[in-house]
ZAKOLNU-843020 format. One record per residue (C-alpha): y, z, x. Coordinates in steps of 0.001 Angstrom, whole numbers, plus 500000, padded with zeros to 6 digits. Layout:
N
YZX;...
This chain:
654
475058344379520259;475399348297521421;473984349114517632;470933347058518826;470593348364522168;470935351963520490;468303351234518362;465851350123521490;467355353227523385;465969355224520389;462776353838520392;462065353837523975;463382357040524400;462788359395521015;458995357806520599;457088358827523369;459015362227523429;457736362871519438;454387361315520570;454433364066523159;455127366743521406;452449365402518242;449989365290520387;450491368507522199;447491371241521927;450086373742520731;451203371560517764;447742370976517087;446413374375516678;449342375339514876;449479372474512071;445198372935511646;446104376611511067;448729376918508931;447149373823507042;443680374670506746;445278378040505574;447159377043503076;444403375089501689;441669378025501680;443777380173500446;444595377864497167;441389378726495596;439616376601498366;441836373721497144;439631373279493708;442388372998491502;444831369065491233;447761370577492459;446259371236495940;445258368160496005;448508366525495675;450360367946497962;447230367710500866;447310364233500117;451313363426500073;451417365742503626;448654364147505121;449264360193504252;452620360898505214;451506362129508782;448993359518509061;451514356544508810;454213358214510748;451490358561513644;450574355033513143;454103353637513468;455263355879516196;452153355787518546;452350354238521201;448551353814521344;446233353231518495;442816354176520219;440554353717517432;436966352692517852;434717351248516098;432817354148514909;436081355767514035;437035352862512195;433699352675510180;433878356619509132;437501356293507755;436544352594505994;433357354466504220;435549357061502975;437729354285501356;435490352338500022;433401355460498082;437085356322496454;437271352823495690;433878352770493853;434724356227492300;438123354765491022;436529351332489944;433794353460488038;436793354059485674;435852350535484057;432005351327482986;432132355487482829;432219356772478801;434705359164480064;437128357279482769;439862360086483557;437231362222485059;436711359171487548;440838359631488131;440332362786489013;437577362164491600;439234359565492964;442447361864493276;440275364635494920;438517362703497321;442303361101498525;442544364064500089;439385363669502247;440606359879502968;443956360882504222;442614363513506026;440343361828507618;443291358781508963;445836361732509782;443276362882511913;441831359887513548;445344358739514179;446698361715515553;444086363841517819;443088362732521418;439891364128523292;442313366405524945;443519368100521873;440116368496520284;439374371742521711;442866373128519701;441641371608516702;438686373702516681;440549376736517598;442572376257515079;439807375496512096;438292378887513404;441494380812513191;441829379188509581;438394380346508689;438470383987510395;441567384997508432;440512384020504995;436960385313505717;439161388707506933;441530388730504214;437723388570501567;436296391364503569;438793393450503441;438417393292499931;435056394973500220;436077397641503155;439166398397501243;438560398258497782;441671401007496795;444069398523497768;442582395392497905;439422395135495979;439011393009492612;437121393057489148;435465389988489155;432192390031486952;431016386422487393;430684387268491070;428588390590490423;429893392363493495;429764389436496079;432462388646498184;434367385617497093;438008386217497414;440344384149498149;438065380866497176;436883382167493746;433557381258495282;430739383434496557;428689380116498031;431617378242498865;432741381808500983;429272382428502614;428997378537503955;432820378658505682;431580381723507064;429191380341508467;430558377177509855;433081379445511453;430232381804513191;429169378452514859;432615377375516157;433574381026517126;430126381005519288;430870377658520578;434727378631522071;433091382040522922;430965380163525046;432373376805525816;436413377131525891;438139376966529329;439793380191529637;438346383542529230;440830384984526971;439830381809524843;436790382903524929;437088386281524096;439407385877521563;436515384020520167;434078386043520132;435763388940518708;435592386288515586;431905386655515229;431371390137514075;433982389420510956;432612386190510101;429080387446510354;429911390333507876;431937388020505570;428872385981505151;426498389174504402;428576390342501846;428499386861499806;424723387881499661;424493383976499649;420655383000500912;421412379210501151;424737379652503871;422119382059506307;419623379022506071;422481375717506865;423309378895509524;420179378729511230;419393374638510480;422898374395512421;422313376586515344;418923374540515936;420706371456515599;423199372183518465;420309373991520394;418751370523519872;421706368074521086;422744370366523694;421827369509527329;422247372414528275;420463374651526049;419161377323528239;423036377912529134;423710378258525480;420393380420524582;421615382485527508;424875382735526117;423844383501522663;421699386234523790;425019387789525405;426702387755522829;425026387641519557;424285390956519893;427579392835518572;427439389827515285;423966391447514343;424648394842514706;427281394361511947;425003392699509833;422754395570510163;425438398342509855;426733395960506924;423154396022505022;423256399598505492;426282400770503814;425045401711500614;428001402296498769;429009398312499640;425656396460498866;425348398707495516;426659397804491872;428454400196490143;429151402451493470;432360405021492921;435250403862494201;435966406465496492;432398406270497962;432803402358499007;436377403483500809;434677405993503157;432160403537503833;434455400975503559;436576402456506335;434009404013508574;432189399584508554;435927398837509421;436682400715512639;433017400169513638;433691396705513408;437090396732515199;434927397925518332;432250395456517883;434633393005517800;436260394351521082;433104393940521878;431864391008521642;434840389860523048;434424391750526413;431047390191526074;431703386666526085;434564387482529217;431984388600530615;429623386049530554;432264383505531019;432751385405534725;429132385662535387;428323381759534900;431528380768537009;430147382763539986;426296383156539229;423961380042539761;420490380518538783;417667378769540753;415496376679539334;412629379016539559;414941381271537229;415650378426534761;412166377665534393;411321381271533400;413881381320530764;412825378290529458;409077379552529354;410470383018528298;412170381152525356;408907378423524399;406959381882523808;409648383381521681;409051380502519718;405660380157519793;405568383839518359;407656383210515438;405626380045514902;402622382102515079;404163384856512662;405048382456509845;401809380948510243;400043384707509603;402948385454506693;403227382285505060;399997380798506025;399378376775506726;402747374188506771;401183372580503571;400819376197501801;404055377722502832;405917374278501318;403648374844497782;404514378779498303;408529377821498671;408485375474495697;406963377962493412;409535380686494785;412319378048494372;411236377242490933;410320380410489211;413374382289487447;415804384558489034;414039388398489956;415825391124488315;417972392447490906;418901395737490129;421970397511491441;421644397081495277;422013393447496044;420321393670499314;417118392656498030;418651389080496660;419044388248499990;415100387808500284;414147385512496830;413770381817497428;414930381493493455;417215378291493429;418631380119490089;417552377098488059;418415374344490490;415956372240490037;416432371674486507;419980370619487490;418472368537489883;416103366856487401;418908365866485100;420900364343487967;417654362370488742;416695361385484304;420359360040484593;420149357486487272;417367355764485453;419881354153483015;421757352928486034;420624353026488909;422795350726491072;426485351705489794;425783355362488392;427294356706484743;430664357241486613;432349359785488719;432844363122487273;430122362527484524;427395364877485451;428839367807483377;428593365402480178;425137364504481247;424180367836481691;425201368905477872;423586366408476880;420243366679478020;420156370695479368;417017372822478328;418942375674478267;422447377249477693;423662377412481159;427060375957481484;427477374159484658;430063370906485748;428324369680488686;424647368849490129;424520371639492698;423792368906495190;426078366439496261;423678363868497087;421705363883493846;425024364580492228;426464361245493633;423372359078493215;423901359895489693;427267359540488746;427664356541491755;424273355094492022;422589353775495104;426251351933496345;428189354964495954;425464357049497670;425245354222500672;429013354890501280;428815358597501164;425762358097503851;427403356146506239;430516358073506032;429036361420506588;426074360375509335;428642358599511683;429786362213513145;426282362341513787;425935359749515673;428988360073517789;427462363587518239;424680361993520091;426954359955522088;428982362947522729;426452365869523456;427694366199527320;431054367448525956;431002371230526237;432399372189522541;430581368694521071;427040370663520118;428265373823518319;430768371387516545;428264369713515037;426259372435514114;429234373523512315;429377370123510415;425529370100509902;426233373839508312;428237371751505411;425912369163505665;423021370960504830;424698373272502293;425987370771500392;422853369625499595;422074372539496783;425629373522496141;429083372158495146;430892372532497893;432312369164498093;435347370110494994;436502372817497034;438350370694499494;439718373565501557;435850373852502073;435116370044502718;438060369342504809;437215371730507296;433790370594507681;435260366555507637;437787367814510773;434664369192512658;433328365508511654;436492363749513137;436095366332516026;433190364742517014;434211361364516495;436879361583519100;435573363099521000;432760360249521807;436070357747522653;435650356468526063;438348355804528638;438018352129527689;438613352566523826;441110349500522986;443965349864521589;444647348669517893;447027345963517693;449357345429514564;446948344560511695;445370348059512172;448649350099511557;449860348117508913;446171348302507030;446766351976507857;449737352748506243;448925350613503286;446318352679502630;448298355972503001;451166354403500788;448285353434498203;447038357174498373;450427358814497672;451140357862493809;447635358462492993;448361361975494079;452275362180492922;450587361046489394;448171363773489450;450643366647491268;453169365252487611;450339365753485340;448949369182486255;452179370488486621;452931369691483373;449985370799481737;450490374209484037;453905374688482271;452264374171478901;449388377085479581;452219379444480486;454091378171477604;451025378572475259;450598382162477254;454347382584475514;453321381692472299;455990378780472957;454337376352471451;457257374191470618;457594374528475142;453658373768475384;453916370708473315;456779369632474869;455128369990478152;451859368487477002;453998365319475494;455867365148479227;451910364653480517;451418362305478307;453846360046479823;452779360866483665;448795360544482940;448340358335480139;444677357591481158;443803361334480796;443297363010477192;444045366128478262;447423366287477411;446953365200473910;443955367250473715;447167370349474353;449605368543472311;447355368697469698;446038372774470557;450098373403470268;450535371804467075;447203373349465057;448893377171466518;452010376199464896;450076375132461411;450640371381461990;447536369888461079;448164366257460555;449794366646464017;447162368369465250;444535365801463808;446660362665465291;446572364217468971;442917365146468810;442245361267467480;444345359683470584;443128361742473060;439004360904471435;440456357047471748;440598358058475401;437211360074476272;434677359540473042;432586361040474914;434345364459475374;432151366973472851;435068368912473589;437574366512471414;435252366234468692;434933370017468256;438980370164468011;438817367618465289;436672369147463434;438697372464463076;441634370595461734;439259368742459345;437122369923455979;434131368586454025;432391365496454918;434466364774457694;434562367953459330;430984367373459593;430682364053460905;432826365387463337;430797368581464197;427587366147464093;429075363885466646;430068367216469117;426327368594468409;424841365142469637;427024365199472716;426003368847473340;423529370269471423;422876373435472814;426533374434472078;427052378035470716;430710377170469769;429551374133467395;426776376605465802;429297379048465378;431951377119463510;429303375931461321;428229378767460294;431561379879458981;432293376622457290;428655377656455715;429021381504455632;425642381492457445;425483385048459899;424235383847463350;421689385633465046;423214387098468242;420581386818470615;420275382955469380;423476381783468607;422649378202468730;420037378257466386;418756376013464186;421267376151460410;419734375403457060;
């Protein structure tokens, strides 16, 4: 009996007290920091192994929240977000069964685990009271990886990198210029919101002081689409917020130190210029880093200020009225000046197509002037063969993870790309109309709750920040860096709780255990996929050895861990041709094509460890799955002792 009545003692007692101190704002901020952090700073969390270990932390703090709370305040609206989520990885997992390559749909389904856990840690664990931490938090996140990228540019001596796929735009530490310029740009819109909205002014000021960096991060991507979700997002919370003319006063207070290191940014020559000597972009470097220390400072004092004014300063309604007319002619004026630039709506649409559609200008060494092409860089073509594809099935879609296939397949040119560059054409191709519905719901509930919301002081600048991603992702591929997408997904949540009402019921016992089933579901799907890409990790840095007796070994150990994937074979069989084994070689290649027939990858293995006839069948096969493949050109013409024209290296052979 005292066992027993230790064991309610415990529970009585040690419960609330860890309830307490989970749901304190202090925890809060610190867990969204250090985790958003960590997942940023992973390469934006694009590669499995992130993935895995987000997934395992979060489930596991999801189901301990839903056990040990005391209260399970989920609403409806809540409930719907987090079973949308579920249900698209369900559809991307069940695509498995009717994809031509199924352990791309495993990996989907493993990345976008992450999003589900995250999105039932949070719902279970944050109250209205602790939103405002999360926030801070997600902007302290955001601010030090933006820093940490810029001072790659304004120290280059010590920091800097050689990265020529990013032609001198900023995209350290995501590997990402895009994926850098939109997180930048969420974060501007939360670092205005505290700087305007958060209780204290030190909050505030702190805040603010964010601006300037993030503002400069984002210039130095020389990203046009992240300035555009900016300004869509800023309207947006303009637009929900009752009390714009507060936050158009605000803006105007302190907006002012952000643009002035835009403009000192675009200025620096030795920054915004290819090729610049290294000891010309340190000066400048240097000189835009203390100038941005005291805009910073600032912008800061700003805000404070502000903040002091509003507590003591009430404007008549005479005054508000003349701002608000003040403000309807600023806009009238801009209207008016697009009108005279761009001429009529219906003109300026047909101009921005044409823009949008015609090829890339030649930018020459100062990037400055990129920032001012409408180019999509061949987007729509991307965006055509997402749309071909969901003619052959409309409803289900060709399977998650397929586009890059589909794309070899039918591309009108050499580019080399893995996703649509839009993740709503990208999922209405490879998921069809169900797997789009899901994504829909899921992502237009924060919306809605925004709406219900908009009286909450930090609600309308939290979902601009969410429209930011929202808008984005429409024309980029933001949605694989889940470093990326999870912040934007906690601004989501953010919003969500933040429409709970005093009256929210509390979920009885069928809600937790339905919750931790579904985190316990979630954690071998990501322990399998942690295994896997661990093992195949040891076997590149085995193969990077030129242990290839270690890399097959490892391969083999994937083997056993991910048997649905042909990527380990595909390396088993890599191992054994470097070691001469070709009958090895050959039977690796053939079980991992038993896997993914459709990999043009496979088929191009094979055929290097085959001759004659069959070496090419096997080359004909890779050239139907991608035709516009140098590699398969190449190999043929050495099998043929044909010399390739290097400008056209996949030309037609005799």
């Amino acid at each position: 009996m005292s066992a027993v009545g230790d064991l309610v003692a415990i529970r009585k007692v040690a419960i609330p007290r860890l309830a307490a101190v989970g749901g304190s704002s202090t925890v809060t901020f610190a867990v969204t920091t250090l985790g958003a952090t960590s997942l940023l700073a992973a390469r934006g969390g694009y590669f499995p192994t992130s993935w895995g270990w987000a997934t395992v932390l979060l489930a596991w703090g999801a189901a301990l929240g839903a056990v040990l709370g005391r209260r399970l305040c989920l609403g409806r609206r809540e409930l719907a977000f987090l079973g949308a989520l579920t249900a698209l990885a369900a559809w991307m997992g069940l695509s498995y069964v009717w994809s031509d390559s199924g352990w791309r749909a495993v990996l989907e389904t493993q990345r976008i685990a992450v999003y589900v856990a995250l999105a039932a840690a949070a719902l279970v664990l944050l109250r209205r009271a602790t939103v405002p931490a999360l926030l801070g938090g997600l902007l302290t996140a955001v601010t030090l990886v933006a820093a940490y990228g810029l001072a790659t540019r304004l120290f280059p001596a010590r920091l800097g990198t050689d990265d020529p796929v990013a032609v001198y735009r900023l995209a350290e530490p995501l590997g990402y210029w895009n994926a850098l310029g939109v997180l930048a740009a969420l974060g501007t819109l939360l670092a205005l919101g505290l700087a305007l909205r958060a209780r204290t002014l030190r909050t505030r000021a702190l805040s603010a002081a964010c601006a300037p960096i993030l503002a400069t991060t984002l210039y130095f991507t020389f990203g046009r689409g992240s300035w555009i979700a900016l300004a869509v997002g800023l309207a947006a919370a303009v637009a929900v917020d009752p009390r714009r003319l507060q936050l158009c006063a605000g803006l105007a207070a302190v907006v002012l130190p952000t643009a002035a290191a835009v403009a000192l940014a675009s200025r620096a020559d030795a920054l915004t210029r290819q090729g610049a000597e290294l000891a010309d972009a340190s000066r400048s470097g240097h000189r835009l880093a203390l100038a941005l220390l005291l805009l910073a400072l600032g912008s800061g004092a700003a805000a404070a200020a502000f903040g002091y004014a509003e507590r003591r300063l009430r404007p008549n309604r005479t005054a508000r009225q003349a701002f608000a007319t003040f403000l309807v002619g600023l806009l009238v004026l801009a209207l008016a000046a697009g009108w005279l630039r761009f001429g009529s709506p219906p003109g300026a649409i047909a101009g921005a197509y044409d823009a949008f559609t015609a090829p890339p200008p030649q930018v020459d060494s100062d990037l400055n002037g990129r920032l001012f092409s409408l180019s999509g860089n061949g987007r729509h073509e991307l965006w055509r063969v997402a749309l071909d594809a969901t003619r052959g099935a409309p409803v289900i879609g060709s399977g998650a993870g397929s586009y890059e296939l589909t794309w070899l397949e039918a591309r009108p040119n050499g580019l080399k790309v893995r996703d649509a560059h839009s993740l709503y054409l990208e999922t209405l191709a490879e998921l069809g109309a169900v797997g789009l519905a899901f994504l829909l719901v899921a992502l237009a509930l924060p919306l809605a709750a925004a709406a219900r919301a908009r009286r909450r002081p930090l609600v309308p600048l939290a979902l601009g920040a969410y429209v930011v991603f929202l808008v984005h992702a429409a024309a980029d591929w933001d949605w694989e860096l889940t470093g990326v997408t999870s912040v934007a997904l906690l601004c989501g949540a953010a919003l969500l709780v933040s429409a709970r009402t005093g009256a929210a019921p509390s979920r009885g016992r069928r809600v937790r255990i339905a919750l931790v089933a579904l985190c316990l579901a979630l954690v071998p799907l990501a322990l399998s996929g942690l295994l896997s890409a661990g093992a195949l990790a040891a076997g590149r840095a085995a193969a990077g050895r030129a242990d290839w007796a270690g890399a097959e070994a490892e391969a083999l150990r994937a083997t056993r861990v991910a048997p649905w994937s042909p990527e380990p074979w595909r390396a088993a069989g890599q191992a054994r041709l470097a070691r001469g084994d070709l009958s090895g070689a050959r039977e690796s290649f053939e079980r991992a094509l038993a896997l993914a027939p459709s990999e043009w990858t496979l088929w191009f293995d094979l055929a290097r460890v085959l001759e004659g006839p069959d070496q090419e069948a096997a080359l004909a096969r890779a050239a139907a799955l991608n035709p516009k493949s140098p590699e398969i050109a190449r190999l043929r013409a050495e099998t043929s002792g044909i010399e390739l024209d290097a400008t056209n290296p996949t030309e037609e052979l005799p």
